[in-house]
C-alpha positions in Angstrom: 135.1 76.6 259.7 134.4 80.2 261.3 133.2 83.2 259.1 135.8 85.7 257.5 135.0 89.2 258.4 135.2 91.9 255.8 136.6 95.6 255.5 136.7 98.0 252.6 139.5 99.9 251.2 139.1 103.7 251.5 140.6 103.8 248.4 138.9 102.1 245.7 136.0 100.6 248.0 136.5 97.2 247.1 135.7 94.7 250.1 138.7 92.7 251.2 139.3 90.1 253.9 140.2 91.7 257.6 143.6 89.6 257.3 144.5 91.3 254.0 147.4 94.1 254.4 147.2 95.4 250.6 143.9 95.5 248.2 144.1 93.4 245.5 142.7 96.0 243.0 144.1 99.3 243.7 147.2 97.7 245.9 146.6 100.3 248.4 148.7 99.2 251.9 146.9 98.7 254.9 150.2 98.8 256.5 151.5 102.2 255.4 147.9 103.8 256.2 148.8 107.2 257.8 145.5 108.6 258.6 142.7 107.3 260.2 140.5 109.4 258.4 137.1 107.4 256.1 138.2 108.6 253.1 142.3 110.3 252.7 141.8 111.3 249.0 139.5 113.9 250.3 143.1 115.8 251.1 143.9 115.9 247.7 143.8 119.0 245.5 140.7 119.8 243.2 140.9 120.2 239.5 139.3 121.8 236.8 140.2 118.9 234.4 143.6 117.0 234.1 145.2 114.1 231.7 143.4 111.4 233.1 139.7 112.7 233.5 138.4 115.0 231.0 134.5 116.0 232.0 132.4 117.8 229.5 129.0 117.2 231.3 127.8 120.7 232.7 124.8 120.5 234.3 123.4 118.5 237.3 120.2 116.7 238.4 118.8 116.6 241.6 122.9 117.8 242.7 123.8 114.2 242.3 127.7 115.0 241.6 130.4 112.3 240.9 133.8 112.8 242.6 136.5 111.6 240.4 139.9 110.0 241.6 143.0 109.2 240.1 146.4 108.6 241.9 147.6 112.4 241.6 144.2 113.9 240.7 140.4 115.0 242.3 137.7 116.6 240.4 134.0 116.9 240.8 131.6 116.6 237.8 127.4 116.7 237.7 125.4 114.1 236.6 122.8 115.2 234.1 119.2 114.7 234.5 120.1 112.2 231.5 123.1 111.0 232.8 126.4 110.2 231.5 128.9 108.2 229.7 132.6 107.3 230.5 135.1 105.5 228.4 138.2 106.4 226.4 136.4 107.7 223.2 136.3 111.3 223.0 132.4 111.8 222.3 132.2 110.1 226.4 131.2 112.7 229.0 134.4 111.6 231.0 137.0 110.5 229.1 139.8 108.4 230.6 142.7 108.0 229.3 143.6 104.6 229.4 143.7 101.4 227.2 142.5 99.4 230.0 138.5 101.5 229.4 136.7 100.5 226.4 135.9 103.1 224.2 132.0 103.7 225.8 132.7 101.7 229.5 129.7 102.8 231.6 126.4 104.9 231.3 125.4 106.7 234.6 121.8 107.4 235.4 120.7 109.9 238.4 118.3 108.6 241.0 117.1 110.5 243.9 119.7 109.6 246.1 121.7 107.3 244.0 122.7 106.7 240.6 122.4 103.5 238.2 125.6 102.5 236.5 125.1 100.4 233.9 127.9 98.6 231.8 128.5 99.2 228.0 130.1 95.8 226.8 133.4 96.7 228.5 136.3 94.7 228.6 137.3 95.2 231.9 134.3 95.7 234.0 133.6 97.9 236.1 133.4 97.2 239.8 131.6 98.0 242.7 132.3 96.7 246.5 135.3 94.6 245.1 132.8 93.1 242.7 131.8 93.3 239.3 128.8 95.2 238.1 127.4 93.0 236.1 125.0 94.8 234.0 124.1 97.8 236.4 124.2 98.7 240.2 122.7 100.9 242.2 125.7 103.0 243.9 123.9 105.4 247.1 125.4 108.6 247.8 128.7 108.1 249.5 129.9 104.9 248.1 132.1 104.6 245.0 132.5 102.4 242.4 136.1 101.7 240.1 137.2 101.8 236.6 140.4 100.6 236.0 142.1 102.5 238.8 139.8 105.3 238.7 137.2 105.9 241.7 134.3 107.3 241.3 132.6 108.5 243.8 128.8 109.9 244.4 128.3 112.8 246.2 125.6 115.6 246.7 
């Protein structure tokens, strides 16, 4: 049996088979992609806040940044130096507003050029590359990782 290449949807960033036309978490179509572009949320508009993110961090470390995306929504928030939490309670950082996130879903931790995102006990885990975290990965600057529909992305 041969090998199965791999590609990555540009918008969640889960890795898919090459011979799949729609990803299985965020069931973007391969078929219907209109831009060649790495990344086409980058054409949608910033927010300051909206009904599915709700940031209340306010100061960054070392710039780290994470971009947050929802199907109608973009908005930028800093990490602090000591870091961040997302879930649906209101006392998170970022709160999404969803009963697919646990109440505290992730903790996010600023590295130099990456951040640590460690799981809380959620119910529905968060993933990175398609996968799982587990109990934490390292996500580098540029890649993104998902919470029940929500992308996340790092950036500087």
């Amino acid at each position: 049996m041969g090998t199965f290449g791999t590609k990555i949807c540009p918008q969640c960033g889960q890795e898919l088979f090459n011979d799949m036309d729609r990803c299985y978490g965020c069931l973007y179509s391969f078929e219907n992609r209109v831009s060649d572009s790495p990344n086409p949320l980058l054409s949608l508009p910033d927010i300051d806040g909206g009904e599915e993110a709700m940031p209340a961090a306010t100061e960054g470390a070392a710039g780290m940044m994470l971009r947050i995306s929802t199907d109608d929504a973009q908005t930028t928030v800093p990490v602090p130096a000591g870091g961040l939490t997302i879930g649906r309670d209101a006392l998170c950082d970022v709160v999404l507003k969803s009963r697919a996130v646990s109440k505290r879903h992730v903790r996010v931790v600023p590295l130099s050029s990456a951040v640590i995102v460690e799981d809380l006990g959620s119910t529905n885990p968060a993933c990175y590359k398609g996968r799982d975290i587990g109990e934490a990965a390292v996500v580098h600057v540029g890649e993104g990782f998902d919470i029940c529909g929500t992308t996340f992305t790092v950036v500087v």
